[in-house]
C-alpha distance (Angstrom), angle and dihedral (degrees) to the residues before:
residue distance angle dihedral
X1 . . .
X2 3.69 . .
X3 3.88 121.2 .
X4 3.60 94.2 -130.6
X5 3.50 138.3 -4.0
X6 3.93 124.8 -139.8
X7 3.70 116.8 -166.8
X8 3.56 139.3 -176.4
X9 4.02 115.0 -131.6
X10 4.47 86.9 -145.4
X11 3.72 107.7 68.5
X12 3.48 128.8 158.5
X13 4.05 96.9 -127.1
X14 3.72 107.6 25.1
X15 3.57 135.1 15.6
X16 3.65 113.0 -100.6
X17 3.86 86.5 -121.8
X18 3.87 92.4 59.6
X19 4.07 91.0 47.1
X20 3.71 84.1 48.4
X21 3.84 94.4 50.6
X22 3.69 88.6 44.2
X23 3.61 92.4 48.8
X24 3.97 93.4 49.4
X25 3.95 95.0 44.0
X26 3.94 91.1 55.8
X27 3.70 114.9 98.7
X28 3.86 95.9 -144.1
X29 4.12 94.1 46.8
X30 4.08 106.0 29.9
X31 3.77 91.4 101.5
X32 3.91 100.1 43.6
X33 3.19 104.8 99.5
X34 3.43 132.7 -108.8
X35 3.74 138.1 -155.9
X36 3.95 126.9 173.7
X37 3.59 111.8 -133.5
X38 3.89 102.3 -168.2
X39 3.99 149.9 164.8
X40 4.09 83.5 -137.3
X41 3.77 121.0 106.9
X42 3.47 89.4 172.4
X43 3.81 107.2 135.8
X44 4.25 85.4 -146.2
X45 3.60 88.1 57.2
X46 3.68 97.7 60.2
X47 3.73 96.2 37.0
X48 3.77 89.2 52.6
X49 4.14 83.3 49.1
X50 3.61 82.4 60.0
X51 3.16 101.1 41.0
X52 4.08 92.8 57.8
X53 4.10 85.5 43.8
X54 3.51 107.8 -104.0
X55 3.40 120.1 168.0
X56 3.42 104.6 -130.6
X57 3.74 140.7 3.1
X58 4.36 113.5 -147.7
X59 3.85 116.7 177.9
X60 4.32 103.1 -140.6
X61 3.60 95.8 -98.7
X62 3.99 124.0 -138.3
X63 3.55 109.5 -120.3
X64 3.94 134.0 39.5
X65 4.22 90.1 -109.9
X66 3.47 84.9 60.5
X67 3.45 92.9 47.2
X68 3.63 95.4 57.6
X69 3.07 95.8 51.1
X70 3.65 99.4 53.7
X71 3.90 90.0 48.2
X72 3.93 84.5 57.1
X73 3.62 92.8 60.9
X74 3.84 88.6 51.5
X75 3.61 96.4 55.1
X76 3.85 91.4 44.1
X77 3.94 85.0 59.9
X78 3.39 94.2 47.5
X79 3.98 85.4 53.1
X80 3.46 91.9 45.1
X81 3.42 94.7 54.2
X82 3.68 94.5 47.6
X83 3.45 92.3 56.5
X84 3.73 93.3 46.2
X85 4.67 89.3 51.7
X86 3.68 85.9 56.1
């Protein structure tokens, strides 16, 4: 069971939005948490997201600081959440 799943709404198969449903319907994986990590500025795109309970929405940033600093709010979710299971 992963810690925290990060997932791409543009995938070559399935939309990230039906992964994300799919992930968030299943028993075993609804409270992993999830957080799109997309290209897409869309405003639709996030509030769908929402919608289908992710747990956060990041826009790919341009630059490595930004990077960093994006990843750090993924790993304080995932110890959020840890601390919340126990």
């Amino acid at each position: 069971r992963p810690d925290v799943i990060v997932l791409d709404l543009k995938l070559p198969r399935k939309s990230g939005h039906e992964v994300l449903a799919a992930v968030k319907g299943d028993a075993d994986l609804c409270t992993v948490p999830v957080v799109v990590l997309t290209s897409s500025r869309a405003e639709k795109d996030m509030i769908e997201s929402y919608r289908l309970n992710a747990d956060g929405f990041i826009t790919k940033p341009v630059g490595l600081n930004a990077l960093v600093t994006e990843v750090r709010v993924i790993q304080n979710l995932v110890k959020w959440q840890a601390t919340w299971d126990n």
